[in-house]
C-alpha positions in Angstrom: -14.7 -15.4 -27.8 -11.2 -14.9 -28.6 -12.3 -11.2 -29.8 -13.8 -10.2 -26.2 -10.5 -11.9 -24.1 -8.6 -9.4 -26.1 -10.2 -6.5 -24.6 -8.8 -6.6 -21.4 -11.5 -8.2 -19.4 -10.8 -7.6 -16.0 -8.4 -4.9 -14.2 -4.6 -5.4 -13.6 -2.5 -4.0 -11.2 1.4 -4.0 -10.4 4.1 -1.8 -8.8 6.4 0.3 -11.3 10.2 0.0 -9.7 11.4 2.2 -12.5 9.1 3.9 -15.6 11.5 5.8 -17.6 10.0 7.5 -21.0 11.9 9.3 -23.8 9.2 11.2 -26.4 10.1 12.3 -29.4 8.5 14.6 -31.6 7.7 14.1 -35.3 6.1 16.3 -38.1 2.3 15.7 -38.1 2.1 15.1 -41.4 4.5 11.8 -40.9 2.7 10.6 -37.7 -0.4 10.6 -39.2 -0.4 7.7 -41.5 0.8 5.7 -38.2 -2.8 6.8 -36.6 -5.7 4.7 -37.1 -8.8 7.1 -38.3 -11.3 7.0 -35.1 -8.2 9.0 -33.3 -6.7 12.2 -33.8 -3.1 13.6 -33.1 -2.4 15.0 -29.9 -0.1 18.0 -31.4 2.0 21.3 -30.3 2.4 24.3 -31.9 0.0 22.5 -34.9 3.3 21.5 -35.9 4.7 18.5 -33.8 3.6 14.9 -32.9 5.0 13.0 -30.6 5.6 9.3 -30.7 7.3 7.4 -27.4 9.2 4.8 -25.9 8.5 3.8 -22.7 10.6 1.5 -20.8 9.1 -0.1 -17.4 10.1 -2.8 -14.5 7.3 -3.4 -13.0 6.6 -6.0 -9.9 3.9 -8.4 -8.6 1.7 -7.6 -11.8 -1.6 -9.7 -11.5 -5.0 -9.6 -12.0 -6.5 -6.8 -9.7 -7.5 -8.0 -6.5 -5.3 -11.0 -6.1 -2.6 -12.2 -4.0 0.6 -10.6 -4.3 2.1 -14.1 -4.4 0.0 -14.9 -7.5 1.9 -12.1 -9.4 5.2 -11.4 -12.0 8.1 -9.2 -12.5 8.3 -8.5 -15.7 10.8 -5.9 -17.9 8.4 -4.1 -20.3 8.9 -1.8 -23.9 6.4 0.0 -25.4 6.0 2.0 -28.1 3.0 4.8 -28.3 1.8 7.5 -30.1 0.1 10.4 -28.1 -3.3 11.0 -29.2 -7.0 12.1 -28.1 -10.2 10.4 -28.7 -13.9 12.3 -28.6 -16.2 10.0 -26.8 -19.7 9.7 -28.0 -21.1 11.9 -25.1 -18.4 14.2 -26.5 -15.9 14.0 -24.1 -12.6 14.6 -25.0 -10.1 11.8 -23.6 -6.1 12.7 -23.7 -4.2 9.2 -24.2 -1.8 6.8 -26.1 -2.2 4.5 -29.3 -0.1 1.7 -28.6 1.9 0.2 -32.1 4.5 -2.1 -30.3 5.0 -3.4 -27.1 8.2 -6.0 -25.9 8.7 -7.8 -22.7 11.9 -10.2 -21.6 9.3 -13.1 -20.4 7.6 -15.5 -23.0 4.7 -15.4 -19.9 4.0 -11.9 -20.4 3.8 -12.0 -24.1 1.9 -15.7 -23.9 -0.8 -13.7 -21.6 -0.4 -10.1 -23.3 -1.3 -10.8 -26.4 -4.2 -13.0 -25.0 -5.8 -10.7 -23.2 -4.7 -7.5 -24.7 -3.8 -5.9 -28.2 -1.0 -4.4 -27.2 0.8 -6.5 -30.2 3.9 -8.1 -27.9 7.5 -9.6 -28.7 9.7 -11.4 -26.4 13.1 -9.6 -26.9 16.3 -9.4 -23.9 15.7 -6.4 -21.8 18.2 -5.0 -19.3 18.0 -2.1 -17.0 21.3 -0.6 -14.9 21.2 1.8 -12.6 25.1 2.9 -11.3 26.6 6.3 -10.4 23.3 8.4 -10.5 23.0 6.4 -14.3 19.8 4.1 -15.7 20.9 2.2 -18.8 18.3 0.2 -20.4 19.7 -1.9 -23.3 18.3 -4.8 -25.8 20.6 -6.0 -28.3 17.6 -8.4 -30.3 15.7 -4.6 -30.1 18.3 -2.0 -31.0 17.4 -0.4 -27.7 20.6 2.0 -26.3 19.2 4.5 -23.6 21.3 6.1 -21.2 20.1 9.0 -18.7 21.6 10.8 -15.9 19.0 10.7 -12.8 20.6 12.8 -10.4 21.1 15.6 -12.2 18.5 18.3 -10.6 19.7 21.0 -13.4 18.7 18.8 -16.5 18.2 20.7 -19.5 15.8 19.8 -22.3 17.1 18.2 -25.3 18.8 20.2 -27.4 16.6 20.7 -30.3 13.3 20.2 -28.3 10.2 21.9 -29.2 9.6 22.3 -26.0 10.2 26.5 -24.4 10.6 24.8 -20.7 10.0 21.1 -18.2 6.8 23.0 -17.7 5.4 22.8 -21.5 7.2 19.2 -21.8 5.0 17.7 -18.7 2.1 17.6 -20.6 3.8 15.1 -23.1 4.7 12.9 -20.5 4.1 9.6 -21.0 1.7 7.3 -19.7 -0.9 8.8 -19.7 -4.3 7.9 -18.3 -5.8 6.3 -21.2 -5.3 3.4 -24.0 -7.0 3.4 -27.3 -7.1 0.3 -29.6 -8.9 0.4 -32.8 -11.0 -2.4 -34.6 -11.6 -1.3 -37.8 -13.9 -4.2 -39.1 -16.5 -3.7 -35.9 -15.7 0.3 -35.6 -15.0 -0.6 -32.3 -12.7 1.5 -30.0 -11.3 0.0 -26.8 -10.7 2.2 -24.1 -8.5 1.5 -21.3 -7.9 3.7 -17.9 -4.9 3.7 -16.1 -5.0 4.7 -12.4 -2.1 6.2 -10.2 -1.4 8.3 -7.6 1.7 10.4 -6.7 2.2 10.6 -10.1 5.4 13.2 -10.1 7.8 12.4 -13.5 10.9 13.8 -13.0 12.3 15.2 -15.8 16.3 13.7 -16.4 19.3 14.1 -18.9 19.5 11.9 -21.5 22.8 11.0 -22.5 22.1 8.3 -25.3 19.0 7.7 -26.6 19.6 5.0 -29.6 15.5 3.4 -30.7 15.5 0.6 -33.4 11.8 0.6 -33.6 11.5 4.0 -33.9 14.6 4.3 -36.4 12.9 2.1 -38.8 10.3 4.7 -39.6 13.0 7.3 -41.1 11.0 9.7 -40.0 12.7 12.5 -41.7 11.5 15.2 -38.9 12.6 13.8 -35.9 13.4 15.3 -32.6 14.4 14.1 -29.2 11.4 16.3 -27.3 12.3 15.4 -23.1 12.3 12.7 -20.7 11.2 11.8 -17.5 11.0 9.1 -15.1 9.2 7.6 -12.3 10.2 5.0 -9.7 8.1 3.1 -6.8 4.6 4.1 -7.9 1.3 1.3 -7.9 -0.4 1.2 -10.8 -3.8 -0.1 -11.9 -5.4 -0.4 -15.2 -9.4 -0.7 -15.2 -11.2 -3.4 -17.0 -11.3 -2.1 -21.2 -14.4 -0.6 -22.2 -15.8 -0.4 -26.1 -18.0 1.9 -28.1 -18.8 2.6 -31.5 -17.0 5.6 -33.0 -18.7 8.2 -34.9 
């Protein structure tokens, strides 16, 4: 029983105020041992994976279908690896494998890891926008982001593998699906996220300290691009399993 509750039973929808995501691209050949084996690396230039934190305030988040008034605002983390799955009728699905996820309410956690397996923490989460700025900090987390918004000339990071906004788009973060993996049943869980005006705007970054990600000593390791979102719904459809081959 407890099993099937974790599989995201029924569809949830919410509001992101802000979705801001800073990818980062590793060598394969680290990543890989972070992957579980029914899922593959989502790669560029067969040289780079790409691991990412995601930081997201979301609003009325509830159970699809009911009542705004019924629903949360909640400050969420997460941290994802981008992948691809083949589906048994052999289509290819683009998505994320999720290896942490934080949230600033014990609520969200309580009900998260519940009905999900998204693996939460409760951990201080603060987002400040000033002077064209988004700061999002968590001292319990080692979290220190900083990005510049407003600045329409942004440049890619530095040492990005990435030739132009163009090529980094397509490792922009979420994307529209969620793997989990249960080894014991072979099970793969597959979740669908649905948006629309889905436009990520690629920003500056001017700090871009991860604890989580730190702890890996990853020792290829590059700050890849950045983008954000703001004032976009956002549902995710009910999870669905099948064996993998």
């Amino acid at each position: 029983m407890l099993s099937f509750l974790k599989n995201h039973p029924f569809a949830v929808e919410t509001f992101f105020e802000t979705s801001l995501v800073l990818t980062y691209a590793v060598a394969k050949d680290e990543l890989i041992k972070l992957t579980p084996e029914c899922l593959s690396l989502d790669t560029f230039d067969d040289k780079w994976a790409f691991i990412a934190v995601a930081m997201v305030k979301t609003k009325d988040l509830r159970p699809k279908g009911f009542p705004r008034f019924m629903g949360n605002n909640f400050y969420l983390t997460g941290y994802r690896i981008f992948v691809k799955y083949t589906t048994n009728e052999g289509k290819r699905l683009r998505g994320l494998y999720i290896i942490k996820s934080e949230t600033d309410k014990k609520k969200m956690s309580l009900f998260g890891n519940l009905f999900t397996h998204y693996n939460y923490g409760t951990t201080d989460i603060v987002f400040r926008k000033e002077a064209g700025n988004l700061t999002v900090q968590s001292i319990k987390s080692e979290l220190d982001i900083a990005v510049n918004m407003d600045n329409e000339q942004a440049s890619l990071p530095p040492r990005s593998p990435f030739r132009d906004w163009k090529e980094a788009r397509r490792f922009a973060g979420p994307l529209p699906f969620t793997f989990t993996c249960n080894h014991k049943t072979k099970e793969v869980l597959i979740i669908e996220g649905v948006r629309e005006d889905w436009i990520p705007k690629g920003v500056e970054v001017i700090r871009s300290h991860a604890g989580f990600i730190d702890q890996f000593h990853f020792r290829s390791i590059v700050l890849a691009n950045a983008f954000i979102i703001s004032d976009i719904p956002y549902y995710w459809k009910k999870g669905k399993t099948e064996i993998w081959k």
